[in-house]
N, C-alpha and C positions, 0 to 999 in steps of 0.2 A: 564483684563476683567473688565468689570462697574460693582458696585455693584448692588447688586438687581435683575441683569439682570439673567434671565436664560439660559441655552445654547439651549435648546428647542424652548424657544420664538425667540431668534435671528433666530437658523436657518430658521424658519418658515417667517423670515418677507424677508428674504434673498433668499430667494427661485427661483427671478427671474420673468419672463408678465407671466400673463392669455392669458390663449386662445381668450380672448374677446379682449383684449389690441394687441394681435399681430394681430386680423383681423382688428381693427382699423386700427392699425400701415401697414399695407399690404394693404387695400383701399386705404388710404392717400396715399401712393407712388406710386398707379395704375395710380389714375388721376392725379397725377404730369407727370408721366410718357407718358401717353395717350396725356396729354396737349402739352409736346414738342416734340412728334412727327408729332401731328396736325402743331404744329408751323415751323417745317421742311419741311412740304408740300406747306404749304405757301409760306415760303421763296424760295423756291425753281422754283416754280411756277412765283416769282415775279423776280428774278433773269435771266427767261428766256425771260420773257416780256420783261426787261427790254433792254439784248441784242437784242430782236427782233425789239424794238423799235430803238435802236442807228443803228443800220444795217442800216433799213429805211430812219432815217433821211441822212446818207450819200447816200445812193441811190438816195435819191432826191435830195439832193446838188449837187452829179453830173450830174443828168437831168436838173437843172437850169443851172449849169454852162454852160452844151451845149448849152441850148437857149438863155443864155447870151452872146457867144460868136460864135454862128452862125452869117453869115454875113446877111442873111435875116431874116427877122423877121419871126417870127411863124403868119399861118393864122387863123385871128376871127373864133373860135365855136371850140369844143370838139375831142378832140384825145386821142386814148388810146391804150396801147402796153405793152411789157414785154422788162424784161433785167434781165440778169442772173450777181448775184454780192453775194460773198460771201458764194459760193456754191446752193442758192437757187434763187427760180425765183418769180420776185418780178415783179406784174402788176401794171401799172399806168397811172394817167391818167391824161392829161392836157387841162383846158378850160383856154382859152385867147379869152378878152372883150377888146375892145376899150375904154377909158378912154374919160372925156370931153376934155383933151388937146391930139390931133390928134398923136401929138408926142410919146405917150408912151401909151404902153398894158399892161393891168392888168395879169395875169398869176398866176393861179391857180392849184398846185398838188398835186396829192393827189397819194399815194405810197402805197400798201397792199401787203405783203408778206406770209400770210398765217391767214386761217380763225379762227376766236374768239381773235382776236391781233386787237386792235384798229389800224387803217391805220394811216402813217401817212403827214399833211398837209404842205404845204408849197405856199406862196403868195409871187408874189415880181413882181418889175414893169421891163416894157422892153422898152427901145429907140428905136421908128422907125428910120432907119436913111435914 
């Protein structure tokens, strides 16, 4: 034991938190705690978007592919349909514009699989033959 020291005084400084120190201490870990679950909803959120998003994009890569590899060309002005791919149904829509060279059509799609998900776009050119 230190000199000087009393056994009174130690225990008193040993004692352990105040009531005020442990509602600090218990606020401080709420809003830590509150903040990563806020942060779970987000990620969450953003991890479906983003599968919503790649679905889309092969949805439309296989609607291009058909109109690239159909033997007649697709006709000037706006069309629009569904196709079921990856269990859900995915509407779209395609405008094809004629170009200054006769030869080749502009081709525009645009792919939405369900609402508050940005659609997604796809442009690419097509050879009259």
């Amino acid at each position: 034991m230190a000199e000087g020291v009393r056994p009174q005084c130690r225990r008193a400084a040993e004692s352990g938190f105040t009531l005020l120190e442990m509602l600090v201490a218990l606020a401080v870990f709420s809003l830590a705690a509150l903040a990563l679950v806020r942060l779970q909803g987000v990620t969450l959120r953003t991890a479906a978007d983003l599968d919503s998003k790649a679905l889309g994009q092969i949805v439309a890569r296989n609607l291009m592919v058909e109109t690239q590899t159909d033997p007649a060309p697709p006709a000037v002005g706006s069309e629009q349909g569904e196709v079921d791919n990856g269990g859900r149904r995915w509407r779209w829509n395609r405008e094809v514009r004629a170009m200054d060279d006769k030869r080749l059509l502009q081709v525009n799609l645009t792919v939405d699989g369900q609402g508050g998900a940005s659609p997604v776009v796809l442009s690419f050119v097509r050879v009259v033959q």
